[in-house]
Residue frames relative to the residue before (quaternion, step in Angstrom):
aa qw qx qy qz dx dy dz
X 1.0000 0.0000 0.0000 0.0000 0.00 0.00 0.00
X 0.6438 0.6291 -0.3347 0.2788 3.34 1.15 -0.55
X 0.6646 0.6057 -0.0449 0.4353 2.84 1.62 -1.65
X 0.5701 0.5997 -0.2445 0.5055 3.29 2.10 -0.54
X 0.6775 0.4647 -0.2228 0.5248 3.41 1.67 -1.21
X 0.6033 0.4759 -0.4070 0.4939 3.48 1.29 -0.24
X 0.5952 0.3482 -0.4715 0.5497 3.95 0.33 -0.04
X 0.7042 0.4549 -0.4638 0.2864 3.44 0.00 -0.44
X 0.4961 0.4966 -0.4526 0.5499 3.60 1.32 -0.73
X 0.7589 0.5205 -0.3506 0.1739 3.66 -0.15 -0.45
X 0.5853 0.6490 -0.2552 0.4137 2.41 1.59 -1.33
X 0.3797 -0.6450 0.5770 0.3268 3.79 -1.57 0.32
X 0.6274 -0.6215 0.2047 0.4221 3.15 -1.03 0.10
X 0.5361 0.5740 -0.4859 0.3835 3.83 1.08 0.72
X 0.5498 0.6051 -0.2552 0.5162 3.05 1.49 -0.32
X 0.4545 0.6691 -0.3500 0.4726 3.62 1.76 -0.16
X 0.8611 0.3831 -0.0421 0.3318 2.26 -0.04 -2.23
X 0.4988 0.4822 -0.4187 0.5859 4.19 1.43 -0.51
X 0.6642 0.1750 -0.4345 0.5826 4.30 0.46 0.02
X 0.4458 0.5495 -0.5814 0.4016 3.70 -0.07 0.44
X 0.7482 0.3347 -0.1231 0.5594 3.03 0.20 -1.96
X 0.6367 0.3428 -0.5605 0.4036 4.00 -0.08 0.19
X 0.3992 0.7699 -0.3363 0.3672 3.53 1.12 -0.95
X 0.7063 0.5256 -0.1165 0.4598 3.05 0.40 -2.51
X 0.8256 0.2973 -0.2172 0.4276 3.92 0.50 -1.24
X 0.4809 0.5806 -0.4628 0.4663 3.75 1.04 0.10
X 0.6231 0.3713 -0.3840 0.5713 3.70 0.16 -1.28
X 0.5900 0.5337 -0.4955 0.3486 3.94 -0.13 -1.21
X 0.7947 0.3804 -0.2273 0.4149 3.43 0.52 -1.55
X 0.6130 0.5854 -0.3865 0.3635 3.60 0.71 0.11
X 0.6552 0.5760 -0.2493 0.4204 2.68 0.94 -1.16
X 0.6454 0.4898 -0.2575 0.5265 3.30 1.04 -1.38
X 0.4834 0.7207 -0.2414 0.4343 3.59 1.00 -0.52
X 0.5825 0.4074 -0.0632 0.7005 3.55 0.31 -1.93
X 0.8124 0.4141 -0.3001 0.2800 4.17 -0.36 -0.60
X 0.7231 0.3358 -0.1696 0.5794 3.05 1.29 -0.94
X 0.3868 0.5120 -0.5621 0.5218 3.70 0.82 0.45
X 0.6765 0.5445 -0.3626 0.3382 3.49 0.47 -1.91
X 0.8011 0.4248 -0.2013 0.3706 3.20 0.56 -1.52
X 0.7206 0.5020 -0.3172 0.3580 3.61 0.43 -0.90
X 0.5373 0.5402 -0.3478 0.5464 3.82 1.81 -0.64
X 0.6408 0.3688 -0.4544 0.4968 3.97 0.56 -0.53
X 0.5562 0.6185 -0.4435 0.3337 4.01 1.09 -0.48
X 0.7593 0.3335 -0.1742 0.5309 3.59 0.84 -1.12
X 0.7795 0.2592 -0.4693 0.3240 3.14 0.08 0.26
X 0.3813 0.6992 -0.4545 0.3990 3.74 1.93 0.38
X 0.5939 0.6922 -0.0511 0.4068 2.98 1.28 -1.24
X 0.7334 0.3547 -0.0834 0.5739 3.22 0.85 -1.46
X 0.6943 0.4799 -0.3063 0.4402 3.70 1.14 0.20
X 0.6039 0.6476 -0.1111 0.4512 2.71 0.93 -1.92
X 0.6993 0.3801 -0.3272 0.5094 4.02 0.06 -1.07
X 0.6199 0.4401 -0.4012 0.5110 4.01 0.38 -0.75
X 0.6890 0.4754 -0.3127 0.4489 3.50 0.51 -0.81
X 0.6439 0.4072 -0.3977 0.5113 3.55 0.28 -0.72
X 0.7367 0.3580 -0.3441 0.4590 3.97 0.27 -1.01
X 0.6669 0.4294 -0.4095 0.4507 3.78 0.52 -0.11
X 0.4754 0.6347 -0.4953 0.3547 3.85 1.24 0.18
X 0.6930 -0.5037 0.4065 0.3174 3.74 -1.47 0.81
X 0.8551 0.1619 0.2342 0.4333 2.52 0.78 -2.05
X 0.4339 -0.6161 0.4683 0.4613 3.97 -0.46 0.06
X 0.6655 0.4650 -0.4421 0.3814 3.63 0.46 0.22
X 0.6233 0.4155 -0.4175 0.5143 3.43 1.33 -0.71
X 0.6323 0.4897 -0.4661 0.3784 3.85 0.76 -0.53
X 0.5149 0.5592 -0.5235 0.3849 3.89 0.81 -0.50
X 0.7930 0.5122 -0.1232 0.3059 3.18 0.65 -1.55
X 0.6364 0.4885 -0.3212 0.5032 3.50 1.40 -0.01
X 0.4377 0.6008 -0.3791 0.5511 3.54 1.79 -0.90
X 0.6908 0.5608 -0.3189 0.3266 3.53 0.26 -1.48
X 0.8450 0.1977 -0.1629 0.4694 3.53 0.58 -1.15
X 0.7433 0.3680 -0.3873 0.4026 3.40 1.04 0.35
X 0.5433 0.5053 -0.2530 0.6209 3.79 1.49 0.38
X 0.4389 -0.7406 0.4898 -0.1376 2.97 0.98 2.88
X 0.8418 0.3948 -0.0200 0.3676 3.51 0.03 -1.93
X 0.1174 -0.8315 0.4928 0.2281 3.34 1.69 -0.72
X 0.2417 0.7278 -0.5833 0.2676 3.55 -0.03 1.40
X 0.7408 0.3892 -0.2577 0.4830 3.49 1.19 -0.84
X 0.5759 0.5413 -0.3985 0.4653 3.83 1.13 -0.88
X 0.5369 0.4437 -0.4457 0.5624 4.10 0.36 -0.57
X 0.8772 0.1532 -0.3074 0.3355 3.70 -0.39 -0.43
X 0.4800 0.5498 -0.4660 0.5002 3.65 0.98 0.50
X 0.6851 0.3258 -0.3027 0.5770 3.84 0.68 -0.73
X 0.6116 0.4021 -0.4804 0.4832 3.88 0.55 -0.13
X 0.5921 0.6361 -0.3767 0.3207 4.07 0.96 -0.10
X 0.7253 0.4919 0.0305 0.4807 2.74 1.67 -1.92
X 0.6128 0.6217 -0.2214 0.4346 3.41 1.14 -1.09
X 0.1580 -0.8458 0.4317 0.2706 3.11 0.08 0.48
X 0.6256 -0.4822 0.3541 0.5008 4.18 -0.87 -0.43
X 0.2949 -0.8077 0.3843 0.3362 3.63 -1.15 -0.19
X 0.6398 -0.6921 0.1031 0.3177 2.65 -0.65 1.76
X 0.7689 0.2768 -0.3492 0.4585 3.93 -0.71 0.38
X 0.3892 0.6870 -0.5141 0.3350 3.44 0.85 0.85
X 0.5402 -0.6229 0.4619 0.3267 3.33 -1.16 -0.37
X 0.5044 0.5517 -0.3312 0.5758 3.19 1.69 -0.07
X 0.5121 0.5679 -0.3262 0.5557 3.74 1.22 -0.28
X 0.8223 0.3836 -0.2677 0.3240 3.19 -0.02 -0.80
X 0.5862 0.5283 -0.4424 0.4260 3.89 1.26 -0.38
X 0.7970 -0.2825 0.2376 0.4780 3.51 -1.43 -0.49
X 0.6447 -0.3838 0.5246 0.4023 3.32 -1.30 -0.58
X 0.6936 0.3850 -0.2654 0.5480 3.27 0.40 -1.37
X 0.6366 0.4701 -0.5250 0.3132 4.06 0.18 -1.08
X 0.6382 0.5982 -0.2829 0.3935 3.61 1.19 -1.78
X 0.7519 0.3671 -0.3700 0.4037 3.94 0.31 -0.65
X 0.6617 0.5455 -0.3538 0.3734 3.55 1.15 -0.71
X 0.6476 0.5114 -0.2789 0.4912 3.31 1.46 -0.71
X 0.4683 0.6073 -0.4033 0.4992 3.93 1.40 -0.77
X 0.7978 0.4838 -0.1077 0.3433 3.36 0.26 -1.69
X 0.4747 0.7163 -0.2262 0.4588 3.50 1.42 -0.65
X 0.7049 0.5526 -0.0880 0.4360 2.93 1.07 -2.03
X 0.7413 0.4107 -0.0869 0.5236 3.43 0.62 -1.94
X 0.6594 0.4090 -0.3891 0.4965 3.80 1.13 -0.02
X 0.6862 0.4641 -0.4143 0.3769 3.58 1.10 -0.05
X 0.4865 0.5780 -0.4345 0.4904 3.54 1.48 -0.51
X 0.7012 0.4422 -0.3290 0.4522 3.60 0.31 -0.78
X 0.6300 0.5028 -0.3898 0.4453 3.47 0.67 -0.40
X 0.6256 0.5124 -0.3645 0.4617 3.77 0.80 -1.46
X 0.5954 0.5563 -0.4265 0.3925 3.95 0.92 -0.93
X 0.8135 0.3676 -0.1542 0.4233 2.96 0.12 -1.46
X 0.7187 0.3049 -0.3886 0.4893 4.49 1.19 0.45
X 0.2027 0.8006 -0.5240 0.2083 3.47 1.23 0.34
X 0.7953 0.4248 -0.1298 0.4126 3.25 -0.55 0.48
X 0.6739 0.5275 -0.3206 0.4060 3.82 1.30 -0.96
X 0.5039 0.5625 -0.4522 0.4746 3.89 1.62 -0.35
X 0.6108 0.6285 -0.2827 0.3899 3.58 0.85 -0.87
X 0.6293 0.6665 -0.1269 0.3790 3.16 1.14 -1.55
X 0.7241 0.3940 -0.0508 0.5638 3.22 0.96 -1.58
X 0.6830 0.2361 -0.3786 0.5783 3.85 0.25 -0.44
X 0.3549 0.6265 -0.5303 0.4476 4.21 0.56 0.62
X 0.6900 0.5802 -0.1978 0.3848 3.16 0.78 -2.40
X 0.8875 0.1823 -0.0451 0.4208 2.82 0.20 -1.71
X 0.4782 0.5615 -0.4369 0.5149 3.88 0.59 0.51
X 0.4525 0.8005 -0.3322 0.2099 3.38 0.39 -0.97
X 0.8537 -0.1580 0.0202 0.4959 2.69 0.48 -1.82
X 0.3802 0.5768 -0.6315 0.3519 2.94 0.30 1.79
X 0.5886 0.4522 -0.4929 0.4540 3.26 1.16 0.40
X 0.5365 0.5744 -0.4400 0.4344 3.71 1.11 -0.45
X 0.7755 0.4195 -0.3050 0.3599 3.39 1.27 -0.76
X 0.6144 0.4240 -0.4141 0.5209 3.47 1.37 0.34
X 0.6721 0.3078 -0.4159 0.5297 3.60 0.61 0.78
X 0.5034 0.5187 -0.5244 0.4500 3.17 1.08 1.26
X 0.4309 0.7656 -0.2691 0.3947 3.05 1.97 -0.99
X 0.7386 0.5326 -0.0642 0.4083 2.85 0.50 -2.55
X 0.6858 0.4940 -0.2377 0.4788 3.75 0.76 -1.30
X 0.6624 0.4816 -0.3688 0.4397 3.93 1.13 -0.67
X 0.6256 0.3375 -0.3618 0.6031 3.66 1.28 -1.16
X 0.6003 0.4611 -0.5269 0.3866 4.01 0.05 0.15
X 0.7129 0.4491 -0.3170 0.4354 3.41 0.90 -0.03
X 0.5400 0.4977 -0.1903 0.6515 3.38 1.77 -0.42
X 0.6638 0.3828 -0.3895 0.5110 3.36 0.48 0.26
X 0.6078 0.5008 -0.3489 0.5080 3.67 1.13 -1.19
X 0.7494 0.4287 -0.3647 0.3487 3.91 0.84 -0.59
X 0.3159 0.6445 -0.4162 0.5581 3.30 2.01 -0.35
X 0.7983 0.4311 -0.2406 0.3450 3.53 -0.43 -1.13
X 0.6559 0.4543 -0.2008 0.5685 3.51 1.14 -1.38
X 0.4034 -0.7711 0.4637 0.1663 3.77 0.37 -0.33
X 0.6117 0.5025 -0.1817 0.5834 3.29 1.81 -0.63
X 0.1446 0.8177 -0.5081 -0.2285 3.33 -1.52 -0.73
X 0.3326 -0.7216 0.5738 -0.1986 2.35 -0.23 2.51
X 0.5506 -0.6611 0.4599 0.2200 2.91 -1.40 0.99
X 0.4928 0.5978 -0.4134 0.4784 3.74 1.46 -0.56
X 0.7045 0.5273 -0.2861 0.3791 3.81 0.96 -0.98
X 0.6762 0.4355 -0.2414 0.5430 3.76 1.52 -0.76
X 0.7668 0.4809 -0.2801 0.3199 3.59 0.23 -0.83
X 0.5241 0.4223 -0.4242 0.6058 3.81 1.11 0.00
X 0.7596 0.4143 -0.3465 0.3624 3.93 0.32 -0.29
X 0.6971 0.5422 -0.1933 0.4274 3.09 1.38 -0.73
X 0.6145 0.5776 -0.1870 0.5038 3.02 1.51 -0.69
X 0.4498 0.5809 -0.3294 0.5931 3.55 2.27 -0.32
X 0.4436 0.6757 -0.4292 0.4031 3.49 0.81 -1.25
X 0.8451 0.4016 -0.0564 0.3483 2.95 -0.63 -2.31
X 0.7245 0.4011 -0.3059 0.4697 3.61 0.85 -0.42
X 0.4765 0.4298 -0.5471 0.5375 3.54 1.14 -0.34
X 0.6527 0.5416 -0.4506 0.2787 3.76 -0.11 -1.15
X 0.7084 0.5707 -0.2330 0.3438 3.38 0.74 -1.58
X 0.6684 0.4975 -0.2335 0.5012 3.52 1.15 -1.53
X 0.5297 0.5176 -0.4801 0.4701 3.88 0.89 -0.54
X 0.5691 0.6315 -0.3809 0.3636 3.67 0.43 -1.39
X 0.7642 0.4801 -0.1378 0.4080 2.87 0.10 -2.03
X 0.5752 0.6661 -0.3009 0.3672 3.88 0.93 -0.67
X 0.6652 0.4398 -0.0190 0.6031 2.99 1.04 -2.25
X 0.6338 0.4415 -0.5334 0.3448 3.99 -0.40 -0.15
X 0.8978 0.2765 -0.1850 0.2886 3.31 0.30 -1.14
X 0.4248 0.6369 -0.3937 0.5089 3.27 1.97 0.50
X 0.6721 0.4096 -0.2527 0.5628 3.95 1.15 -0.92
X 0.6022 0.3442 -0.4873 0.5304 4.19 0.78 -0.03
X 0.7823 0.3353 -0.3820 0.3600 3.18 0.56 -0.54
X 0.2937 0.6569 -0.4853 0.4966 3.82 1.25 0.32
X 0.8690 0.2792 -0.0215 0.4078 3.29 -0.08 -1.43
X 0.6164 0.3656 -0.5031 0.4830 3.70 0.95 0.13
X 0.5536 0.6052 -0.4243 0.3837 3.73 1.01 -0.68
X 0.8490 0.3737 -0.2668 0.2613 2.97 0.38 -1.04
X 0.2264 0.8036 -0.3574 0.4185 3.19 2.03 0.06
X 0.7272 0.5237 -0.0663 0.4386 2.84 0.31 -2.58
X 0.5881 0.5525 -0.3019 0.5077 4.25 0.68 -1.53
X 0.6880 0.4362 -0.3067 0.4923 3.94 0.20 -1.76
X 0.5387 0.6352 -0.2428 0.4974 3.98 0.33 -0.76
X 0.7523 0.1941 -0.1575 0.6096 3.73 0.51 -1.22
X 0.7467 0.5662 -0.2753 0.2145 3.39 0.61 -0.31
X 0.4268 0.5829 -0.1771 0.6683 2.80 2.56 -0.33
X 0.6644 0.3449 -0.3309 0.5746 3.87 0.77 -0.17
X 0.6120 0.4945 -0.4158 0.4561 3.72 0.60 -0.56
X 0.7284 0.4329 -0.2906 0.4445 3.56 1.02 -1.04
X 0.5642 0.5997 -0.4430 0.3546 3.53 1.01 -0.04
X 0.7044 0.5592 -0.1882 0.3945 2.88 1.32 -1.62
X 0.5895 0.6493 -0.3379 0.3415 3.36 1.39 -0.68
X 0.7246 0.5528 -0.0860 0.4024 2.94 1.41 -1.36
X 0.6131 0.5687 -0.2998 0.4592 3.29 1.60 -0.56
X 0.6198 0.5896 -0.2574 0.4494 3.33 1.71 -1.23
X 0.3612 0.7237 -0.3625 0.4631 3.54 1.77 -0.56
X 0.7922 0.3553 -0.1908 0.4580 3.11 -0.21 -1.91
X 0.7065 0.4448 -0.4441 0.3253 3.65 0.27 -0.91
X 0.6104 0.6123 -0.3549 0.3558 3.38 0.87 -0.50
X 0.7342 0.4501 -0.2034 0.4658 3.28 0.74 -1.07
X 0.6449 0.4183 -0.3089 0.5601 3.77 1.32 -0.28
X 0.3302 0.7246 -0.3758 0.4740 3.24 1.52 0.27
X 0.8517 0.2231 -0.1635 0.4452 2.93 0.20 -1.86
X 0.3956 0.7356 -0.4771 0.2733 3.70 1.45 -0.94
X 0.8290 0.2281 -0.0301 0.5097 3.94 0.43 -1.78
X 0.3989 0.5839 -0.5694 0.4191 3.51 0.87 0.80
């Protein structure tokens, strides 16, 4: 901590504000990090319950009502009531087919659930890949802050290089350190997101068909 409080006295104040602003995008990425783990684990296993449950229901009320209390994240209940619900009536959404109206309902209620459940990966990725180009311009800045201090000093003494240089290397390092765990976590999420998004689309599609064989023997 010392050695942290001793670059920072040195540092000028661009040399702040580039560890501020790496600062600023680490915590960001954690956080966003620590959340989307939180969330995306209550997704798969809502998911992984919840769909057996809904097809093992008697009735379409008991299946609303199991979706309801076991769909935490509410990805599956939005596209059951966009199946079932019908349109209101003098709309233009009323007036196409069945089939046009559920594919378009279901479309809808499968992107909201999607945007929930990637919030955060656009964030993720310009983290990743920004990072460390700001560590690398306050490696820049810290080398010509040390070239200038030897400009000024006339000499070059090793006391005059080794507190800047040692900024250098830490801007570099702290980018690094910024960007890794924003790009694994870029790329396992979205792993984990593609995965839920392939069951949501099954489920969408199944809720499709039931409808329309619904109305077929009604």
């Amino acid at each position: 901590m010392q050695g942290l409080a001793h670059f920072w006295d040195m540092g000028d104040a661009v040399g702040r504000a580039v560890a501020l602003l790496l600062l600023a995008m680490s915590v960001a990425a954690w956080v966003l990090i620590l959340w989307k783990a939180w969330v995306l684990r209550r997704a798969d296993a809502d998911i992984a319950r919840a769909v057996p449950a809904f097809w093992d229901a008697a009735s379409l009320d008991e299946a609303r009502a199991r979706l309801a209390a076991l769909d935490r994240e509410r990805v599956l209940l939005p596209l059951l009531e966009a199946a079932v619900v019908p349109p209101a009536a003098g709309t233009l959404e009323a007036r196409g087919a069945l089939a046009s109206q559920l594919t378009r309902r279901l479309r809808d209620a499968l992107h909201r659930g999607l945007a929930h459940l990637q919030f955060g990966q656009v964030i993720l990725a310009s983290i990743g890949s920004t990072a460390p180009f700001v560590g690398l311009f306050g490696t820049v800045w810290a080398i010509y802050h040390a070239l200038a201090g030897i400009a000024a000093a006339g000499s070059m003494g090793i006391d005059k290089v080794s507190g800047p240089v040692g900024e250098a290397l830490l801007m570099t390092a702290a980018g690094i350190a910024v960007a890794v765990p924003a790009v694994l976590a870029y790329n396992v999420f979205g792993k984990r997101v593609a995965v839920c998004e392939a069951e949501l689309e099954g489920f969408a599609h199944d809720l499709r068909e039931m409808a329309l064989d619904a109305t077929r023997t009604a």
